[in-house]
N, CA, C and O atoms as a DFTB+ gen file, in Angstrom:
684 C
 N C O
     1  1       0.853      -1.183       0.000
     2  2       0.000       0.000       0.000
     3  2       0.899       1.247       0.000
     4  3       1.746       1.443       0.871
     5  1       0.697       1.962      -0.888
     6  2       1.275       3.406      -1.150
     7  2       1.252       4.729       0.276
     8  3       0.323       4.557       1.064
     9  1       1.923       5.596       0.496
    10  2       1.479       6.409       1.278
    11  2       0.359       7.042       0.895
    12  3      -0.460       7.390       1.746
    13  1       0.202       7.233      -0.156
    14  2      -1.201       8.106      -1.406
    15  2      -2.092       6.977       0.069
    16  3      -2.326       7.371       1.212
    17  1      -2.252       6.261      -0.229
    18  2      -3.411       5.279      -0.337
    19  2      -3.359       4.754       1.113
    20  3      -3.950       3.699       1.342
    21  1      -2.707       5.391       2.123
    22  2      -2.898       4.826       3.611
    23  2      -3.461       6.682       3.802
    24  3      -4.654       6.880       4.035
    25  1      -2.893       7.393       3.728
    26  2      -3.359       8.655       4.036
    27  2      -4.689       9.083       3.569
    28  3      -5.154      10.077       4.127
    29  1      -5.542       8.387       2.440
    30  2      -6.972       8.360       2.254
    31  2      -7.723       7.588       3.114
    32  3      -8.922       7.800       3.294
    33  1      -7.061       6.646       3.697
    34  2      -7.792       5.626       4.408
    35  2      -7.502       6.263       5.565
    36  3      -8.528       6.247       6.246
    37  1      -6.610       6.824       6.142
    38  2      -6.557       6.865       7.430
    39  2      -6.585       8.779       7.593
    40  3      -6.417       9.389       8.648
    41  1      -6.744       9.156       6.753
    42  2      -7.430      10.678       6.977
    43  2      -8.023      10.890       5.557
    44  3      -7.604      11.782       4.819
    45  1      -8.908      10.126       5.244
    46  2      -9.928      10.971       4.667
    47  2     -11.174      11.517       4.756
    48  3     -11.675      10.932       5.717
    49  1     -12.003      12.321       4.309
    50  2     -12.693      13.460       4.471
    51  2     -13.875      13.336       5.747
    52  3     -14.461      14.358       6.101
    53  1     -14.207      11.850       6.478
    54  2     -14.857      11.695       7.000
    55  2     -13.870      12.114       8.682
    56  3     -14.164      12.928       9.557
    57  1     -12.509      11.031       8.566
    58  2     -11.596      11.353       9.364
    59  2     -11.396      13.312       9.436
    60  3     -11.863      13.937      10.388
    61  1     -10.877      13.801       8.634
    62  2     -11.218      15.264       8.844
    63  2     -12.095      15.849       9.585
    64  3     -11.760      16.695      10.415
    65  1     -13.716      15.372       9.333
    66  2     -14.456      15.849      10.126
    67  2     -14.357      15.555      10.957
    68  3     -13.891      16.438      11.676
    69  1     -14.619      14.262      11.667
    70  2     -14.157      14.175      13.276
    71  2     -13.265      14.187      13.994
    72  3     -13.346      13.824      15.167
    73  1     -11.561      14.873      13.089
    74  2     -10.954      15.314      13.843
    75  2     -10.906      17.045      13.721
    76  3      -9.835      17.553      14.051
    77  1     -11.367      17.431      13.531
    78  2     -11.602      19.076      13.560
    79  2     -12.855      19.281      14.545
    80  3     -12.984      20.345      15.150
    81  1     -13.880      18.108      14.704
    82  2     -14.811      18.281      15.653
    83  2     -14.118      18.198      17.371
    84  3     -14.493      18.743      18.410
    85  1     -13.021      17.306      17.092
    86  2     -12.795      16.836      18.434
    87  2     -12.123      18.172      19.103
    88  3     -12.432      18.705      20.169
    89  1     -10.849      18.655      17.921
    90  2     -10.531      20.014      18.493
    91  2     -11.664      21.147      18.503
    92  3     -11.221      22.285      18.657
    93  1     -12.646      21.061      18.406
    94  2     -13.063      22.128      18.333
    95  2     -13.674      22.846      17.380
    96  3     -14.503      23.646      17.815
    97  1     -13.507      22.809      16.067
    98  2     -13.198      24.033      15.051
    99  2     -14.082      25.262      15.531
   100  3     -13.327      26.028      16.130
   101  1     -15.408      25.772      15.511
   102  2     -16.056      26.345      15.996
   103  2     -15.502      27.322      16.998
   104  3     -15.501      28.524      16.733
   105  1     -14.984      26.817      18.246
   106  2     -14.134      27.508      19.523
   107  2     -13.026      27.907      19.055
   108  3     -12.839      29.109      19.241
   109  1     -12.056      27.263      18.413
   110  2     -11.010      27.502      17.943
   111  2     -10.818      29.068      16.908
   112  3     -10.016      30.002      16.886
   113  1     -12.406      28.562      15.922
   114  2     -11.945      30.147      14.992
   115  2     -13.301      31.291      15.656
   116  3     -14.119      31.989      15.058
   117  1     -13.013      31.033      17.328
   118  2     -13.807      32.005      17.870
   119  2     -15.425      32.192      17.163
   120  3     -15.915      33.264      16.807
   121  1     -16.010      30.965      17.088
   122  2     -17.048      31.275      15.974
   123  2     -18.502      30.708      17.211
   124  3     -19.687      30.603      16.892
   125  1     -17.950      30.453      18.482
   126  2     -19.016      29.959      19.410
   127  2     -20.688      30.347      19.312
   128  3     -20.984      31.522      19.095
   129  1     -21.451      29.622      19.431
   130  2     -22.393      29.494      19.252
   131  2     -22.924      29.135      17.549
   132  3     -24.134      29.096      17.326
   133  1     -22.071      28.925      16.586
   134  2     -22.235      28.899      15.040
   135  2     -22.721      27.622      15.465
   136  3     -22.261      26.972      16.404
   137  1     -24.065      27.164      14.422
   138  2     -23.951      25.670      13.800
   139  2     -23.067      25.386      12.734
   140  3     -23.027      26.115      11.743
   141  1     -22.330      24.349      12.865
   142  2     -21.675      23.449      11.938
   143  2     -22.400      23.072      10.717
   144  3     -23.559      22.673      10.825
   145  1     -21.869      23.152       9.632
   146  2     -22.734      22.557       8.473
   147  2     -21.775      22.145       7.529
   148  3     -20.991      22.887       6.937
   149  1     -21.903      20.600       7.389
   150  2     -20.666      20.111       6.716
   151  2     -21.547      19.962       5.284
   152  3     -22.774      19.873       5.234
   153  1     -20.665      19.956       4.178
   154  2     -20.779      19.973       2.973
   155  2     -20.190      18.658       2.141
   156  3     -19.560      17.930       2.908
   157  1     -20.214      18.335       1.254
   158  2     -19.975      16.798       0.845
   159  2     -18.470      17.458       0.259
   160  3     -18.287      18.551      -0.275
   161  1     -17.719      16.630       0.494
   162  2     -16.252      16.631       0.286
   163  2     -15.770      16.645      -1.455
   164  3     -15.999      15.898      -2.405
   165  1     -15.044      17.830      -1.278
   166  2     -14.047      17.936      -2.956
   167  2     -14.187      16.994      -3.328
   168  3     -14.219      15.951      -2.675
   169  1     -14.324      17.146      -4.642
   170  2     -13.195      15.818      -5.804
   171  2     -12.277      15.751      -5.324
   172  3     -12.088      16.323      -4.251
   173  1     -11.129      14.857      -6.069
   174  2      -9.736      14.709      -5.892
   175  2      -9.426      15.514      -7.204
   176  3     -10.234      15.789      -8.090
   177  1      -8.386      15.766      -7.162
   178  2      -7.592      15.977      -8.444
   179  2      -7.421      14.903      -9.486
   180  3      -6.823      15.183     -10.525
   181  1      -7.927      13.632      -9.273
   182  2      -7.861      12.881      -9.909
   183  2      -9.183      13.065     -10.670
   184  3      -9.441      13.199     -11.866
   185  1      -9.956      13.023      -9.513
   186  2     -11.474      13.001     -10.246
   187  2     -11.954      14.290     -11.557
   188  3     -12.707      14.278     -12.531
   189  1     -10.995      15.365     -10.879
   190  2     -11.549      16.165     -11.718
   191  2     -10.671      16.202     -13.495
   192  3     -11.115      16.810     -14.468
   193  1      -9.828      15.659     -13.473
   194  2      -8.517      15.509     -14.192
   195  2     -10.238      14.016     -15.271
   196  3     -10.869      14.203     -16.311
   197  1     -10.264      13.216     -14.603
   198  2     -11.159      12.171     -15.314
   199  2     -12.406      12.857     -15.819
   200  3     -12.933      12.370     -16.820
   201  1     -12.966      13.960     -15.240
   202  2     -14.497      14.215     -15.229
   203  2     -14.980      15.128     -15.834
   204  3     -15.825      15.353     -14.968
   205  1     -15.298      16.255     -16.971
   206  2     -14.943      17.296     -17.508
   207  2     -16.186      17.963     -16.844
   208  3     -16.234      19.194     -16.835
   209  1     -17.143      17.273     -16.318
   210  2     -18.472      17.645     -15.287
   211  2     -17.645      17.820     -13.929
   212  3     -18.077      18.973     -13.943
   213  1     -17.094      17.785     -13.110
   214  2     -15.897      17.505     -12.198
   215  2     -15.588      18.755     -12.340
   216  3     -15.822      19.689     -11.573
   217  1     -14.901      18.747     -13.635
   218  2     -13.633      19.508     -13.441
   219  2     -14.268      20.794     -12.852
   220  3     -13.896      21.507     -11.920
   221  1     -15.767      20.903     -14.006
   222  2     -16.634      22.576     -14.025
   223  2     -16.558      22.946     -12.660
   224  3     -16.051      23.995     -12.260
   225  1     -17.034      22.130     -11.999
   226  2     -17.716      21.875     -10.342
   227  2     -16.646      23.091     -10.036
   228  3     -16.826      24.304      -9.926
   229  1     -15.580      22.360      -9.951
   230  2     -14.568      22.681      -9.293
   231  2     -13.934      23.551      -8.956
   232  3     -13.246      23.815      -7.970
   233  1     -14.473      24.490     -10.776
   234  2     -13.546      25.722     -11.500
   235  2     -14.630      26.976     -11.035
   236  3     -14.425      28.178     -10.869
   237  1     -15.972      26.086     -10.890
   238  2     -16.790      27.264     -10.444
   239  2     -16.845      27.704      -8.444
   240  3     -17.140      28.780      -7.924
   241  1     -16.497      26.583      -7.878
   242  2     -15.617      26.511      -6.915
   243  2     -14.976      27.451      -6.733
   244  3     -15.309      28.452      -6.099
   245  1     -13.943      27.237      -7.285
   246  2     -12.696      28.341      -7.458
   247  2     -12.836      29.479      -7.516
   248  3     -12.128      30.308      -6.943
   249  1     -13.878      29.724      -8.296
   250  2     -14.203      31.460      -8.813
   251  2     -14.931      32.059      -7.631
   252  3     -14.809      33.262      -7.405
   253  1     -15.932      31.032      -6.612
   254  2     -16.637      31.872      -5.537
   255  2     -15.414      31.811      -4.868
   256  3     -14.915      32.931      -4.969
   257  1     -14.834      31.229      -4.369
   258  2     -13.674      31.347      -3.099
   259  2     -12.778      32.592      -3.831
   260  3     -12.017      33.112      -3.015
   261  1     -12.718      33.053      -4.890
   262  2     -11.785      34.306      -5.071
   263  2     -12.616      35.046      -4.745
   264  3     -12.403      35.274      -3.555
   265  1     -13.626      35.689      -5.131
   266  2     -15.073      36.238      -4.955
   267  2     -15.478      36.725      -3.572
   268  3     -14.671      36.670      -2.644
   269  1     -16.448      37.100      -3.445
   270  2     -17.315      37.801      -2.070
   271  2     -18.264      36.764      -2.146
   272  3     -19.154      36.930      -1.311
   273  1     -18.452      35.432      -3.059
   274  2     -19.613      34.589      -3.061
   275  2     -19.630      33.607      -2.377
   276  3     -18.693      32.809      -2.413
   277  1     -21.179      33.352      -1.241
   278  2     -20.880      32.403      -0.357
   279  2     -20.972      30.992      -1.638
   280  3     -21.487      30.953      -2.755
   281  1     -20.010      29.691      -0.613
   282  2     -20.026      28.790      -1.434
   283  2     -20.890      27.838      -0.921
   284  3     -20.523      26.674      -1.079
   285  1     -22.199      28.064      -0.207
   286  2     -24.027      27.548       0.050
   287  2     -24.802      28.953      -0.436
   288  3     -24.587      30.164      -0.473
   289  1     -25.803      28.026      -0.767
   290  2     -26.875      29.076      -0.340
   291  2     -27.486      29.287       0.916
   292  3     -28.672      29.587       1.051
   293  1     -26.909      29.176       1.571
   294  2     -27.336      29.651       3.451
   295  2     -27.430      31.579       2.750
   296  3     -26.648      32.224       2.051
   297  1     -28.909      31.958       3.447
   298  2     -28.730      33.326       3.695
   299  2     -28.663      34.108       4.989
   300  3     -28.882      35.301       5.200
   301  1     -28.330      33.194       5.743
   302  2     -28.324      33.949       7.242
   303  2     -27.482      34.633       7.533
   304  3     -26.417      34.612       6.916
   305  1     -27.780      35.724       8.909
   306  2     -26.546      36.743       8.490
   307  2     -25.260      36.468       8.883
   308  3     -24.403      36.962       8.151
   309  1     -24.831      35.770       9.904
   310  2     -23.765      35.474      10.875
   311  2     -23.584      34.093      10.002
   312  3     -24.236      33.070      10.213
   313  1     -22.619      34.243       9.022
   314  2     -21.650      33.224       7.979
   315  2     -20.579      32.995       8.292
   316  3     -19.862      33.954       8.576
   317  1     -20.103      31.801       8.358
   318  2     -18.347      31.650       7.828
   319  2     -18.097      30.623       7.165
   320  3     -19.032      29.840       6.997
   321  1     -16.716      30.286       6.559
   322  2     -16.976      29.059       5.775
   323  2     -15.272      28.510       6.149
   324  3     -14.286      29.244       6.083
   325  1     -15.266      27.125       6.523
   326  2     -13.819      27.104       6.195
   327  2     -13.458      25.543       5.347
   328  3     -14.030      24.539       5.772
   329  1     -12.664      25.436       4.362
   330  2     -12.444      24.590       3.718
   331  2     -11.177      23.948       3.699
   332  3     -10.063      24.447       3.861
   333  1     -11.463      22.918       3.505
   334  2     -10.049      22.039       3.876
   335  2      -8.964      22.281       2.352
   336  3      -9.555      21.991       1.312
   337  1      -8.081      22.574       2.243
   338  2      -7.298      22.093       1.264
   339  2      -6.478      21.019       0.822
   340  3      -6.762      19.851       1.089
   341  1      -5.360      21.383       0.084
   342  2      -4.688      20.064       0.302
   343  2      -3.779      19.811       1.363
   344  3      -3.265      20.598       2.158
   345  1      -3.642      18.315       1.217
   346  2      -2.822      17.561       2.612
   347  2      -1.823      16.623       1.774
   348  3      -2.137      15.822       0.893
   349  1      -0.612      16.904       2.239
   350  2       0.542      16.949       1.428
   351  2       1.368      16.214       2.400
   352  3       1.684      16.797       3.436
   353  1       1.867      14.662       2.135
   354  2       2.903      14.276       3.229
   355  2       4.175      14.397       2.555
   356  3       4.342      13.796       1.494
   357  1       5.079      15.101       3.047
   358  2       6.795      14.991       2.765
   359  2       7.740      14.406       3.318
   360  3       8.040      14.662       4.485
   361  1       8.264      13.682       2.727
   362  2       9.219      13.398       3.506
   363  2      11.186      13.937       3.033
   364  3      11.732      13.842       1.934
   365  1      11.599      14.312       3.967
   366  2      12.882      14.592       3.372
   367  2      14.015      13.956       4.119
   368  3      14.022      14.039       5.347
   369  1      14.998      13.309       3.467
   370  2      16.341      12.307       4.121
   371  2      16.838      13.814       5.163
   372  3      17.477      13.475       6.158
   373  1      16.695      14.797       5.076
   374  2      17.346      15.336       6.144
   375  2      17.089      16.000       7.419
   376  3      17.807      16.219       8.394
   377  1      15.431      16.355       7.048
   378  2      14.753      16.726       7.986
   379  2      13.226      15.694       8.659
   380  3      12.489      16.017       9.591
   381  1      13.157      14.534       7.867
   382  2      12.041      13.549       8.919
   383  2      11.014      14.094       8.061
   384  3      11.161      14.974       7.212
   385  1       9.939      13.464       8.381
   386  2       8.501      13.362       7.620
   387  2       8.028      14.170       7.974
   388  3       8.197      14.317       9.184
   389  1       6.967      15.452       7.151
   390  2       5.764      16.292       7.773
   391  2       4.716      16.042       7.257
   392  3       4.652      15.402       6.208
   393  1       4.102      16.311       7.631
   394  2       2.459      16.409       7.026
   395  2       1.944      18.009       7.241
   396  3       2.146      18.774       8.183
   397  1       0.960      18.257       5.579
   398  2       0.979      19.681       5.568
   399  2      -0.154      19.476       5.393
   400  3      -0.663      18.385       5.138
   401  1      -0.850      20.827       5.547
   402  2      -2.576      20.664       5.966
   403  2      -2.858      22.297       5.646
   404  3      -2.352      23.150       6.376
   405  1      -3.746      22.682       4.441
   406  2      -4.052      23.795       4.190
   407  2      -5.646      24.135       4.143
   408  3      -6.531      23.304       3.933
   409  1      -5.845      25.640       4.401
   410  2      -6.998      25.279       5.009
   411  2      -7.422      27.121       4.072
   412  3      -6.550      27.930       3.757
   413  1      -8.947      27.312       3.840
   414  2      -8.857      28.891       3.319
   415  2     -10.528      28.708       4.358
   416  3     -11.432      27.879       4.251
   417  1     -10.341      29.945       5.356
   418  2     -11.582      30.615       6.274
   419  2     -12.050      32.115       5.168
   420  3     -11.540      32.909       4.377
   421  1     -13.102      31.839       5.683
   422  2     -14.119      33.038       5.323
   423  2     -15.099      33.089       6.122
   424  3     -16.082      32.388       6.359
   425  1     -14.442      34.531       6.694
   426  2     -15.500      35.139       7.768
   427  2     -16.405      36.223       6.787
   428  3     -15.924      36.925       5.897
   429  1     -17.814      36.165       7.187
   430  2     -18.692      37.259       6.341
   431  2     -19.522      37.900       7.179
   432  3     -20.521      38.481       6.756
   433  1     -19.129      37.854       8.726
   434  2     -19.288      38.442       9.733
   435  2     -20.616      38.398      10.229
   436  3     -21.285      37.499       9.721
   437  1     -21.296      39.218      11.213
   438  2     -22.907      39.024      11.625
   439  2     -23.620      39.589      10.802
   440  3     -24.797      39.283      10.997
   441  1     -23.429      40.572       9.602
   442  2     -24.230      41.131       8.678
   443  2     -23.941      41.176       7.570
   444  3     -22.886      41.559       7.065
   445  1     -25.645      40.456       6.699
   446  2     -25.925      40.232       5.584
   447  2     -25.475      41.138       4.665
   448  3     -26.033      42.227       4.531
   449  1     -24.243      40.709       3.823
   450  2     -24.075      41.806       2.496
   451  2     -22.511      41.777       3.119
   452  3     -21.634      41.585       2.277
   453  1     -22.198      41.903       4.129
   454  2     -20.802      41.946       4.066
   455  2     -19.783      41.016       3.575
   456  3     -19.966      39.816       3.369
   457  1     -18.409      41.839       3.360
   458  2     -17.690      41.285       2.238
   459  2     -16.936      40.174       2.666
   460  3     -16.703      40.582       3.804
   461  1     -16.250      38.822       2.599
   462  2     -15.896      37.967       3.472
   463  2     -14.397      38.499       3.904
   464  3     -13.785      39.405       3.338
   465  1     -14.011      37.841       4.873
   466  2     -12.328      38.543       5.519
   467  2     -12.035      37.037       5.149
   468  3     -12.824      36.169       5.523
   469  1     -10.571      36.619       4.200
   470  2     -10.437      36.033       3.682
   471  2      -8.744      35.530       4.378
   472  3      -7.699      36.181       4.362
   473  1      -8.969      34.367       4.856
   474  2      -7.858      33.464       5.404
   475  2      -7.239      32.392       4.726
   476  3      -7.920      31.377       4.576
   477  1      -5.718      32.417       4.144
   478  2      -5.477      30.989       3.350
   479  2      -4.106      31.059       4.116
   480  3      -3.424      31.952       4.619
   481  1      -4.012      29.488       3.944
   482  2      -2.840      29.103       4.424
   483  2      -2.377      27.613       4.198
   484  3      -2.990      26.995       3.327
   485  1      -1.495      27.042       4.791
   486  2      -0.769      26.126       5.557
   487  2       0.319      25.560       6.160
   488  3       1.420      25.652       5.619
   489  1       0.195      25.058       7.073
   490  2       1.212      24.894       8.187
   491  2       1.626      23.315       8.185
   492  3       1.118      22.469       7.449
   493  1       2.474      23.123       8.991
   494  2       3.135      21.658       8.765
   495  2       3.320      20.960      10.383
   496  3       2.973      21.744      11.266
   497  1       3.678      19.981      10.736
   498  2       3.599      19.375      11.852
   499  2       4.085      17.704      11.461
   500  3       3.468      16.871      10.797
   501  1       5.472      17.589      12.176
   502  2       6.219      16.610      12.141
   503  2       5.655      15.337      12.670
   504  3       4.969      15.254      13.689
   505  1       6.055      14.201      11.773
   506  2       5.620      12.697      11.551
   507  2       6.733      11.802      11.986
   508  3       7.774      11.899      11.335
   509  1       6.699      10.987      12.926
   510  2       8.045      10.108      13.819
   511  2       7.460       8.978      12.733
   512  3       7.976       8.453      11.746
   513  1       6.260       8.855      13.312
   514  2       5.636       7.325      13.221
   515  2       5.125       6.841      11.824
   516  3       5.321       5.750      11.290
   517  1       4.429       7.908      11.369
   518  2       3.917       7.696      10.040
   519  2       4.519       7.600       8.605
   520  3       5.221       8.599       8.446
   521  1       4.533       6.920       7.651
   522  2       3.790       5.603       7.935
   523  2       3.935       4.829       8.755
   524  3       4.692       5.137       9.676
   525  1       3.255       3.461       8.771
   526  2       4.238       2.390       9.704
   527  2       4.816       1.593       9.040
   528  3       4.403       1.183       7.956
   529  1       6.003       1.200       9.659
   530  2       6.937       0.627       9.305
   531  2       6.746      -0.934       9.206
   532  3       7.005      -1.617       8.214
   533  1       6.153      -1.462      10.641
   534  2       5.752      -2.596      10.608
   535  2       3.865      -2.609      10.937
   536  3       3.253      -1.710      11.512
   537  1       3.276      -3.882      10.381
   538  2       1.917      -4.123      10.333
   539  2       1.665      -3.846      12.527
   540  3       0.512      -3.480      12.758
   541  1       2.356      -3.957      13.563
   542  2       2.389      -3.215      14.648
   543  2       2.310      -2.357      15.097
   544  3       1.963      -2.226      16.271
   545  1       2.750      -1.000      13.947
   546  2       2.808       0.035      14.482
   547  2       2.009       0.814      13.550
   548  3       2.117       2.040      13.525
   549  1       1.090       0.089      12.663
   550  2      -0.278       0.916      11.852
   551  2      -1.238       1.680      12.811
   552  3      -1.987       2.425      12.178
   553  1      -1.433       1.707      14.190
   554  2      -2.944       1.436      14.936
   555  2      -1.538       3.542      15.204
   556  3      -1.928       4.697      15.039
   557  1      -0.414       3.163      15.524
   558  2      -0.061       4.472      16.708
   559  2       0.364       5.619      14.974
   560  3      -0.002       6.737      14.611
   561  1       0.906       4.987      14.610
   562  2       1.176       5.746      12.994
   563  2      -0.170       6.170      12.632
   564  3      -0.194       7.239      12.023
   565  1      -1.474       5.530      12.878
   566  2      -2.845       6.561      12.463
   567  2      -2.740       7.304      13.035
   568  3      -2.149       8.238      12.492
   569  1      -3.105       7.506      14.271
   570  2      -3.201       7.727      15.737
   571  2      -2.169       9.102      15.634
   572  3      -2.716       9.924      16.369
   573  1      -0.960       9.713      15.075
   574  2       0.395      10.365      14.892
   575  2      -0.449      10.945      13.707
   576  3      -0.921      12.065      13.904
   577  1      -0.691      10.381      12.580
   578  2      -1.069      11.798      11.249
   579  2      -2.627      12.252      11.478
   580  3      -3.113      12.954      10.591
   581  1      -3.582      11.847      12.782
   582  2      -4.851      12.397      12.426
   583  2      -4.467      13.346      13.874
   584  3      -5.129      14.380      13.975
   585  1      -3.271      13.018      15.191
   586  2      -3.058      14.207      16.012
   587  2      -2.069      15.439      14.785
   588  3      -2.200      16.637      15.037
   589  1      -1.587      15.227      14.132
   590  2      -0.791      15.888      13.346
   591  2      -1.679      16.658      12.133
   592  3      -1.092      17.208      11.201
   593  1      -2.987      16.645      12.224
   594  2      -3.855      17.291      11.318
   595  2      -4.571      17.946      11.792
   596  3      -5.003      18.947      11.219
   597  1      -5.045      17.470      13.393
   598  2      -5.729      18.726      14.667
   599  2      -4.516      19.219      14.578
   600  3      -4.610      20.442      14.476
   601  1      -3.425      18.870      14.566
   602  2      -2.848      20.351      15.960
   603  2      -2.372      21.148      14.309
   604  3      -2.179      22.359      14.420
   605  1      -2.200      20.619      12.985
   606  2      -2.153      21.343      11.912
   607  2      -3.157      22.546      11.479
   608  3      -2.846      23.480      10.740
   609  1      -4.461      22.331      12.107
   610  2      -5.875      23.128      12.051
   611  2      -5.684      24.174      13.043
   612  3      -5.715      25.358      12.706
   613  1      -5.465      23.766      14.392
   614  2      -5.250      24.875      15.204
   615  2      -4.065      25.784      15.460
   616  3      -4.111      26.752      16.219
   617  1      -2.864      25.355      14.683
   618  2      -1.320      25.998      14.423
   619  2      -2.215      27.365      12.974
   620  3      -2.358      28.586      12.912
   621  1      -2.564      26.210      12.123
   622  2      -3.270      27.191      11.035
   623  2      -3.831      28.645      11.638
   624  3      -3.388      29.785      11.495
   625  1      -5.104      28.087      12.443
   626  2      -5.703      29.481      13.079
   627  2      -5.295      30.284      14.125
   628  3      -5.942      31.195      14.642
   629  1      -3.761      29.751      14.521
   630  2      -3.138      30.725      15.387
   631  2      -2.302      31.798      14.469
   632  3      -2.331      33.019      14.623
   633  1      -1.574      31.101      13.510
   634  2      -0.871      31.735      12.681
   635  2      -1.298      32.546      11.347
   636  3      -0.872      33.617      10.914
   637  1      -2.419      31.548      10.780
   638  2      -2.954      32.535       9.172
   639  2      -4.119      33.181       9.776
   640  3      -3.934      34.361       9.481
   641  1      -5.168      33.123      10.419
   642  2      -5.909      33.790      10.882
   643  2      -6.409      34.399      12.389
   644  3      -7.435      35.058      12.562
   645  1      -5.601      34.080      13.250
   646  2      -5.347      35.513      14.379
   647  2      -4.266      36.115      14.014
   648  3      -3.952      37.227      14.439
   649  1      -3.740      35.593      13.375
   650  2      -2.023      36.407      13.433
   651  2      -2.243      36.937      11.916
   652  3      -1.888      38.116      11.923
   653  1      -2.607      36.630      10.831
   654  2      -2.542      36.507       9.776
   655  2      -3.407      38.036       9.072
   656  3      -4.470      38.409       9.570
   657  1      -3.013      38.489       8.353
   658  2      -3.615      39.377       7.748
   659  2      -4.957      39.233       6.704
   660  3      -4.686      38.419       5.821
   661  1      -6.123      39.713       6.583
   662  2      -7.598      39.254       6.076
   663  2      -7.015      40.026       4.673
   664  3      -6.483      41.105       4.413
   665  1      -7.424      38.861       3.961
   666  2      -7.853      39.784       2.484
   667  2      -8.994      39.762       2.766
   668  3      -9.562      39.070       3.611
   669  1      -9.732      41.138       1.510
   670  2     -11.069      41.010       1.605
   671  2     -11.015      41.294      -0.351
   672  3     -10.039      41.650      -1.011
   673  1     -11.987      41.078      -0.688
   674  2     -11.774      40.692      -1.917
   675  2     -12.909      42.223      -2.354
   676  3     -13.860      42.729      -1.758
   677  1     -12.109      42.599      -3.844
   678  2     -12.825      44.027      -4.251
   679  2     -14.257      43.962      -4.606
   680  3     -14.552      43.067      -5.398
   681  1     -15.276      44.781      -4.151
   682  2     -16.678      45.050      -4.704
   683  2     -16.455      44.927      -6.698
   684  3     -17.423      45.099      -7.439
């Protein structure tokens, strides 16, 4: 089994959600009292590369996240949106394995019509265990890239969005 293909299984989009629930996300991007509303998960790049219906999805995607356009039709006034990007494992002979985790927030604040404050990023967080090496150490090597994708979410919103400067995108 490929790293591609343990890192779908062992963080994909379902894994995401319940590890961004466990930290928090909500508390974390100061958004307390928001309901959660999860959305059905990206294509892959594969899919859209196969799908020329895919690809559109994707491209029209793209164009609201540059945009002031929410990406639901929720019209309520107190919005935010945050989307997972890509998750990128590296490894390098000189510095050890990371796992990278990018993420773009959009705050559109408590009132209807306002323009979103626009957060992109990603941050990285070092891998001992992952992959595993032996069929023994699969259960603590999960266990290592799905803590390494919370504390990647909440490094994110310390650094690209409290610390981080908002675009807001032109009328």
């Amino acid at each position: 089994m490929t790293v591609k293909d343990r890192m779908r299984g062992d963080l994909g989009p379902e894994v995401q959600i319940e590890e961004l629930r466990k930290a928090d996300v909500a508390g974390v991007l100061g958004l307390s009292g928001y309901r959660i509303v999860v959305e059905p998960p990206l294509p892959t790049i594969e899919d859209a590369k196969a799908d020329p219906a895919v690809k559109k999805t994707v491209k029209e995607m793209a164009a609201k996240l540059k945009g002031k356009v929410r990406l639901s039709d929720a019209t309520v006034p107190c919005y935010a949106e945050l989307v997972g990007g890509g998750i990128m494992y590296h490894k390098a002979m000189m510095y050890g394995s990371n796992l990278f985790a990018g993420w773009i927030f959009r705050d559109f604040g408590k009132t209807a019509g306002t323009l979103p404050k626009f957060f992109s990023g990603a941050v990285k967080n070092p891998l001992e265990k992952f992959p595993a090496k032996t069929p023994e150490d699969t259960e603590v090597a999960t266990a290592e890239l799905r803590d390494a994708y919370a504390k990647d979410f909440v490094e994110y919103v310390e650094k690209k969005v409290r610390g981080g400067v908002a675009r807001t995108p032109a009328r």
